[in-house]
VOPAGU-2260 file (C-alpha; in pm, 1 decimal, decimal comma):
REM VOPAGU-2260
SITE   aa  ch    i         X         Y         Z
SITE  UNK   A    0       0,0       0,0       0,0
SITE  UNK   A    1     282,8     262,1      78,2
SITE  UNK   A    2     408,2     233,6    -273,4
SITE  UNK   A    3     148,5     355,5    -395,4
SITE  UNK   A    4     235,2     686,8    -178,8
SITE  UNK   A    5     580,3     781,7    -325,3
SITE  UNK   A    6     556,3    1105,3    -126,8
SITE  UNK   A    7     447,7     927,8     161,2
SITE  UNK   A    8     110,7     826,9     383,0
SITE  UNK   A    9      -0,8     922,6     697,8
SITE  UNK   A   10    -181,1     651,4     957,5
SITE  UNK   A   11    -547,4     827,3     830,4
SITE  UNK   A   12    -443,8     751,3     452,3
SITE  UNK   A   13    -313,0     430,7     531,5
SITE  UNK   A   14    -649,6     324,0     710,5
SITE  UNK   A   15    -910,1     446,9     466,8
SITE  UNK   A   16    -650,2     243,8     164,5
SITE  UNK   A   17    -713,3      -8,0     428,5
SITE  UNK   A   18   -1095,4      33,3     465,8
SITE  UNK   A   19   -1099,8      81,2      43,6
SITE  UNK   A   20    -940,5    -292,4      13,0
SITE  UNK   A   21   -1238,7    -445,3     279,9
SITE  UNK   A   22   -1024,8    -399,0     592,8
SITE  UNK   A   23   -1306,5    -287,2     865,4
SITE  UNK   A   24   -1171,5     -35,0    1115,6
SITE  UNK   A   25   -1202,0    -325,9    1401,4
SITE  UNK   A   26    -963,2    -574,9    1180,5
SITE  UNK   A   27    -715,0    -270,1    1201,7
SITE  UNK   A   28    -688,1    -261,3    1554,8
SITE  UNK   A   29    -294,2    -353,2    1575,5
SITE  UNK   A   30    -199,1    -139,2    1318,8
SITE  UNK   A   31      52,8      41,5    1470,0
SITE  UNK   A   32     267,5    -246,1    1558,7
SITE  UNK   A   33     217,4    -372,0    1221,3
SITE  UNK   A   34     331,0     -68,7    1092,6
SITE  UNK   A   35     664,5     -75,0    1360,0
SITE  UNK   A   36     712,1    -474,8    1234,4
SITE  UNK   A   37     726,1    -352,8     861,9
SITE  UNK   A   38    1076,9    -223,1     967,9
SITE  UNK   A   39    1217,0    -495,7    1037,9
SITE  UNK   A   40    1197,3    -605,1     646,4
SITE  UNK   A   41    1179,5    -295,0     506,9
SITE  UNK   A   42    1328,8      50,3     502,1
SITE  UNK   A   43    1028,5     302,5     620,3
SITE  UNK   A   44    1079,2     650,4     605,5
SITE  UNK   A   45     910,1     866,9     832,8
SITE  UNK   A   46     872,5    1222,9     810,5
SITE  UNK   A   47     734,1    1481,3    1007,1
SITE  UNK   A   48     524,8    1768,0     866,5
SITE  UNK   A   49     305,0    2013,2     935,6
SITE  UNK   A   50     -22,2    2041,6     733,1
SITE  UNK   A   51    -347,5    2246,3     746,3
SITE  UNK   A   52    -618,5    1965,2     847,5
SITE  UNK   A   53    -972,9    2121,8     914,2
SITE  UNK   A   54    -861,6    2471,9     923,1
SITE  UNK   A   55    -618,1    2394,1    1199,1
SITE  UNK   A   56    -225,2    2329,3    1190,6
SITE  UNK   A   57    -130,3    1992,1    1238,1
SITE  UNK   A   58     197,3    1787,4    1314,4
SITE  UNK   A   59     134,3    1465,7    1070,5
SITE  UNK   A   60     411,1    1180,8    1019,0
SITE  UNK   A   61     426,9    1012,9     707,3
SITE  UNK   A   62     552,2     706,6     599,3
SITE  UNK   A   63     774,7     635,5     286,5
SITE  UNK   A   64     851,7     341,7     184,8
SITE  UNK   A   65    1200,3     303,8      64,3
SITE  UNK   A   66    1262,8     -18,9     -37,4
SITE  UNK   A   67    1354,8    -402,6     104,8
SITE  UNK   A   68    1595,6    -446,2     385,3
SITE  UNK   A   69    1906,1    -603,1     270,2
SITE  UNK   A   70    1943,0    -814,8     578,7
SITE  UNK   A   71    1652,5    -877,5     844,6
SITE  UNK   A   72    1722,9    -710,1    1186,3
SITE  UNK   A   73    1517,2    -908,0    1400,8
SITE  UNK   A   74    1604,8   -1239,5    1410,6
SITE  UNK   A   75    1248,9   -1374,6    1588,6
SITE  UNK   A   76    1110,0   -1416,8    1929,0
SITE  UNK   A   77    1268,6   -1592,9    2204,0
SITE  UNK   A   78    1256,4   -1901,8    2280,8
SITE  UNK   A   79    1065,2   -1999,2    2604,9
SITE  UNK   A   80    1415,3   -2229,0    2694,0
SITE  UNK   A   81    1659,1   -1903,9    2619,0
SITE  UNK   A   82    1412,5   -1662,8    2776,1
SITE  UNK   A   83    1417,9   -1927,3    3130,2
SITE  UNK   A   84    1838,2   -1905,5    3116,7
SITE  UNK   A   85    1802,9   -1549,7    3162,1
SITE  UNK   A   86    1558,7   -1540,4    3373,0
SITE  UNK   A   87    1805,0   -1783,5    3594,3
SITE  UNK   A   88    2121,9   -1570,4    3514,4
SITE  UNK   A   89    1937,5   -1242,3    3617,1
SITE  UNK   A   90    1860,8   -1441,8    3995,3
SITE  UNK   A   91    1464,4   -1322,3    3901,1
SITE  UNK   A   92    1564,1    -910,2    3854,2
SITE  UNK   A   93    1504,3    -699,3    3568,9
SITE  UNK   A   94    1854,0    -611,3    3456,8
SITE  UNK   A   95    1763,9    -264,1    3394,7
SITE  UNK   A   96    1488,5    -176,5    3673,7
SITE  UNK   A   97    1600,1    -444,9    3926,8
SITE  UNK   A   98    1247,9    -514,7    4008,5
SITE  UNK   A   99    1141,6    -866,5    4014,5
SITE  UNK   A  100    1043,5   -1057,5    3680,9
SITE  UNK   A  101     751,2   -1183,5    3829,4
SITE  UNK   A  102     580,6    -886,8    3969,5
SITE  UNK   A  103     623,7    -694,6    3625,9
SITE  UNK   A  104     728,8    -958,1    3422,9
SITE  UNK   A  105    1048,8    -705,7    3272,4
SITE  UNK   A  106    1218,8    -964,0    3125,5
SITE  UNK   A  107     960,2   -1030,8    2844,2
SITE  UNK   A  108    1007,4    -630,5    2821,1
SITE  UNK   A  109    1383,7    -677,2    2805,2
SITE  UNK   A  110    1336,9    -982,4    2562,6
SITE  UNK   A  111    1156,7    -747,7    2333,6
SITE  UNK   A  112    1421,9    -484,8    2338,8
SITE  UNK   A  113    1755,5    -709,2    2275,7
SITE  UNK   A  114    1802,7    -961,2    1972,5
SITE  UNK   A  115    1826,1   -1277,4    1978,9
SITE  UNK   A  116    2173,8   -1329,7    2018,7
SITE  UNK   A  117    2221,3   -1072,1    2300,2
SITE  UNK   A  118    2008,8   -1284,8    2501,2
SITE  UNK   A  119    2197,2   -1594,7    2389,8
SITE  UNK   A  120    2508,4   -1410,8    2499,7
SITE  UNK   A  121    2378,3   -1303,2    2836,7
SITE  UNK   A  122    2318,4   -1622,5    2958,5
SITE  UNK   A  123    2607,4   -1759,0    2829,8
SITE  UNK   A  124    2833,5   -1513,5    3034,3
SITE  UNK   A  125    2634,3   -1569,3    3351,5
C-alpha cells in the first residue's frame, strides 16, 4: 500500500486504503505495531510535517517506503528455553529496573528490546 504513496502516507491515509481494500476499522486494531514490524523487512521513512487539516495546523508523520531491507534485523522471538536461562542468570531481577520478573514480568520487556543473540550471549556469560 505505501508504494502507492511515493511522497508518503499518513496513519489516516493508510487506514481508509485499508478500509478501500475491505479492511473494517475493528480488523485494524494492531496497526501500529504492524506498521513498527514492517521495519524490520523494510526501510520506512518517516517524516514529520506540518499540514493544514480542518482549518487547523497539524503535526502529521508520514511514511515512505524506501525499499527491502538487505538483511533482516530481528532475528524472531525468544525461545521460552533461552528466555528461562536469563531469567536464571538475572537471579529473578530486571537487569535494567532491578524489580522482580515476576511482579512486572520485565524480562519479556527486556526480551523485546535485545536480539536474539544478546540474550543468547547473556546467559552464556552468567
Amino acid at each position: 500500500m505505501l508504494k502507492q504513496f511515493p511522497e508518503g502516507a499518513s496513519g489516516g491515509q493508510i487506514r481508509q486504503e485499508l478500509e478501500k481494500e475491505g479492511l473494517k476499522p475493528e480488523e485494524q486494531t494492531h496497526l501500529d505495531r504492524r506498521k513498527r514490524d514492517l521495519k524490520k523487512w523494510f526501510v520506512i521513512q518517516k517524516i514529520k510535517i506540518g499540514q493544514v487539516l480542518d482549518g487547523k495546523q497539524r503535526n502529521v508523520t508520514l511514511y515512505k517506503y524506501i525499499g527491502p531491507r538487505r538483511t533482516v534485523t530481528d532475528e524472531g522471538q525468544v525461545d521460552s528455553k533461552t528466555r528461562a536461562q536469563v531469567i536464571r542468570a538475572a537471579h529473578g531481577r530486571c537487569q535494567m529496573c532491578q524489580d522482580n520478573v515476576h511482579a512486572y514480568f520485565c524480562v519479556v520487556d527486556i526480551c523485546s528490546n535485545l536480539s536474539r543473540r544478546d540474550l543468547i550471549s547473556a546467559s552464556a556469560n552468567a
